[in-house]
C-alpha positions as CSV (number, residue, x, y, z in Angstrom):
1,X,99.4,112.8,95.1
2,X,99.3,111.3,98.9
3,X,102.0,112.5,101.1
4,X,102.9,109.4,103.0
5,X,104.0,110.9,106.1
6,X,104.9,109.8,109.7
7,X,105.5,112.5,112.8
8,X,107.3,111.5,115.9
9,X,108.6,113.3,118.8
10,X,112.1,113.1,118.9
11,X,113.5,112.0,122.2
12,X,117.4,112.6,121.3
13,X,117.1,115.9,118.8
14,X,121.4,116.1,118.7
15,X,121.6,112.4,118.0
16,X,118.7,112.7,115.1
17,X,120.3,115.4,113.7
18,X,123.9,114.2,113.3
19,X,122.0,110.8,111.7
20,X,120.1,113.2,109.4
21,X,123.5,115.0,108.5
22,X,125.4,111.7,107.5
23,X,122.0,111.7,104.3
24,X,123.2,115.3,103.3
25,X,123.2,118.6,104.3
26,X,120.0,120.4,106.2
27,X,118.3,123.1,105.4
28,X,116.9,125.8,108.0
29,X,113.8,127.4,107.3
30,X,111.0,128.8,109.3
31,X,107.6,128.5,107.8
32,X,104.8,131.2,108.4
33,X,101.7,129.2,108.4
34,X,98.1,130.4,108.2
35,X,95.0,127.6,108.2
36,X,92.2,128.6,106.9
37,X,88.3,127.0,107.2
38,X,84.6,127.2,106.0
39,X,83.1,129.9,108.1
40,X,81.0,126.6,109.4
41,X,83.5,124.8,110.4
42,X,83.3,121.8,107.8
43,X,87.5,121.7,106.5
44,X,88.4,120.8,109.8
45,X,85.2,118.8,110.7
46,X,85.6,117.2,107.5
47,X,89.7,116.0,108.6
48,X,90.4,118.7,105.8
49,X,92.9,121.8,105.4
50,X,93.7,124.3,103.8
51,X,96.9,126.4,104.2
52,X,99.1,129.6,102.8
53,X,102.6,128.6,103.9
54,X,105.6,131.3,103.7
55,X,109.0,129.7,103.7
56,X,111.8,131.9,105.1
57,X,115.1,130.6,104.1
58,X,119.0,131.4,104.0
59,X,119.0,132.8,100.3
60,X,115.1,133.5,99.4
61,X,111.5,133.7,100.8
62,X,108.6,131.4,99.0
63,X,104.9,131.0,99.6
64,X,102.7,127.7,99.3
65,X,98.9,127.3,98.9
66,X,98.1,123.4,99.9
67,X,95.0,121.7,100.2
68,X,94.9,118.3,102.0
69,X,92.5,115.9,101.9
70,X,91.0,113.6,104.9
71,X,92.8,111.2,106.0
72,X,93.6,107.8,103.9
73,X,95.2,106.6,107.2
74,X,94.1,107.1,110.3
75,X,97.7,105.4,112.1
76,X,99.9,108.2,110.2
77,X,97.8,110.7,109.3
78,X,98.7,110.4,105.6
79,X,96.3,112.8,103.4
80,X,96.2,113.4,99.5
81,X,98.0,116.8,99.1
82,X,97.9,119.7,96.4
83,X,100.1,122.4,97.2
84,X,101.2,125.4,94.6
85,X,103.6,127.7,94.8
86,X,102.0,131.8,94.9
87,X,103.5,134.8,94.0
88,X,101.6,136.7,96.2
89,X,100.5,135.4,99.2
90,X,98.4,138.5,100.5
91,X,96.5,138.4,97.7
92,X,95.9,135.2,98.2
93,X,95.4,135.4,102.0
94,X,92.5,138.3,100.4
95,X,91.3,136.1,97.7
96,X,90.8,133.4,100.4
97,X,88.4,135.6,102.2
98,X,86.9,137.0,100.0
99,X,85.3,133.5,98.9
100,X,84.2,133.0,102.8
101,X,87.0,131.5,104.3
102,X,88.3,132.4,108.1
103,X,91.6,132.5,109.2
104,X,91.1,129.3,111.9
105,X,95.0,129.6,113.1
106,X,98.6,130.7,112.6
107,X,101.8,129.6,114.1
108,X,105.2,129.7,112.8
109,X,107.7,126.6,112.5
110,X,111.5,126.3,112.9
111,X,112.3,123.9,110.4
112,X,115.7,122.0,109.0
113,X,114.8,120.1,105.9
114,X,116.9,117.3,104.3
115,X,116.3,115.5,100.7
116,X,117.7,112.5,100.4
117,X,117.2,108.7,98.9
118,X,116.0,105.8,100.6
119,X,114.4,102.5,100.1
120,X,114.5,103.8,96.3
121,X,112.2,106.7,97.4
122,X,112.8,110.4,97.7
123,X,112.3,111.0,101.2
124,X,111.9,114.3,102.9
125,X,112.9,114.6,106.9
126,X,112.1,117.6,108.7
127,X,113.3,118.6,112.3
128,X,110.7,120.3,113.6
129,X,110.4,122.9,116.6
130,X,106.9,125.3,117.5
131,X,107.9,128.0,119.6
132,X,104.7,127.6,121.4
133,X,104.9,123.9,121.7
134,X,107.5,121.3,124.2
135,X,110.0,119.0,122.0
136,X,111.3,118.2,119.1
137,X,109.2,116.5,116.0
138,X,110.5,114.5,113.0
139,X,108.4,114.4,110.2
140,X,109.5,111.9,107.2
141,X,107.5,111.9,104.0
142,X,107.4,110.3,100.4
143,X,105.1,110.5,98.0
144,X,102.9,108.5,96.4
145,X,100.6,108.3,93.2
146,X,97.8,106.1,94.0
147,X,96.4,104.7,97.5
148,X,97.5,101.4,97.2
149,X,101.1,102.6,97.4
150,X,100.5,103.8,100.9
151,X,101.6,100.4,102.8
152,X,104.4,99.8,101.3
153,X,105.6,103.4,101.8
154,X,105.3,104.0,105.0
155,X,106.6,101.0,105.5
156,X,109.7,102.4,104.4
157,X,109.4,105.8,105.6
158,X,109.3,103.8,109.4
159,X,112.4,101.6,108.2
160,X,114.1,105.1,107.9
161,X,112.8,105.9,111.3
162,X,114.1,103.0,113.0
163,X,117.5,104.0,111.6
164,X,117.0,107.3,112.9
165,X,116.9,105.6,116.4
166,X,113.2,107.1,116.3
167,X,110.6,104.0,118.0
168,X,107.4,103.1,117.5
169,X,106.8,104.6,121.2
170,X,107.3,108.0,119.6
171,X,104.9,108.2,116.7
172,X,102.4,110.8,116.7
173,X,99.6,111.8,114.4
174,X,98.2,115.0,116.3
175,X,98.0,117.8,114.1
176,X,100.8,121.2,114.9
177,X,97.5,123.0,114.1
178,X,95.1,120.8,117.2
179,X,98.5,120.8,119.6
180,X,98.8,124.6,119.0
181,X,95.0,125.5,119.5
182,X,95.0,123.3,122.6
183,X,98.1,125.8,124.3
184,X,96.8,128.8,123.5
């Protein structure tokens, strides 16, 4: 799978959300994320990660192993994507360095999540805040089976955008993980 994904900074965060609440009804969450690499460095040198995610929500907590790939495109950022769902994260944080791995960095993320439909896709908008970072993100994703699919759906996933009142001005591809490291 390729998450077709497009970041922006969001310049009116009230305005976006109230949009964002007219497609249904948002989630908070705040995700725990650790990134981990090759003790040499070669994930990230390689445009590769590799995560443990630990969703805090109202009603229940959840934890995520993904992998991304490099990039397919460079403009969004869009990477193939493999992501599980663990029952036991510190073992998996253990398992992780056990096999070599070093944690590279963590940060946590105040998320509100919508699902919703459009352009006949299932599209996923988060509202994004780092503590440790200025501003409001928007992330939009769909996904997509193949690499040839990418075009057209990001092509939808900006349509969405526009209607979000979200310009091309704002677009971002910088990693939370190279913003964060550049703070601290």
């Amino acid at each position: 799978m390729i998450e077709a994904e497009v970041k922006a900074h969001v310049r009116d965060p009230e305005y976006v959300l109230q949009e964002l609440e007219k497609c249904g009804t948002g989630l908070a969450e705040v995700y725990e994320d650790t990134y981990y690499d090759a003790a040499d460095g070669s994930l990230s040198r390689d445009d590769r990660e590799l995560r443990v995610r630990t969703v805090h929500g109202p009603e229940s907590t959840r934890s995520l192993l993904t992998y991304k790939g490099a990039r397919v495109d460079d403009v969004s950022g869009s990477k193939p994507e493999h992501e599980t769902v663990v029952e036991d994260p510190e073992a998996v944080h253990a398992l992780l360095r056990g096999l070599g791995y070093v944690q590279s960095i963590a940060f946590t993320k105040r998320c509100r999540n919508y699902r919703f439909d459009a352009a006949g896709r299932k599209m996923l908008a988060t509202l994004v805040r780092v503590p440790e970072l200025d501003g409001t993100f928007l992330e939009l994703e769909t996904m997509v089976l193949e690499e040839s699919e990418l075009p057209a759906a990001l092509d939808d996933v900006r349509g969405v955008l526009r209607e979000l009142g979200i310009e091309d001005k704002d677009l971002t591809n910088e990693l939370y993980t190279d913003a964060v490291a550049a703070k601290r």
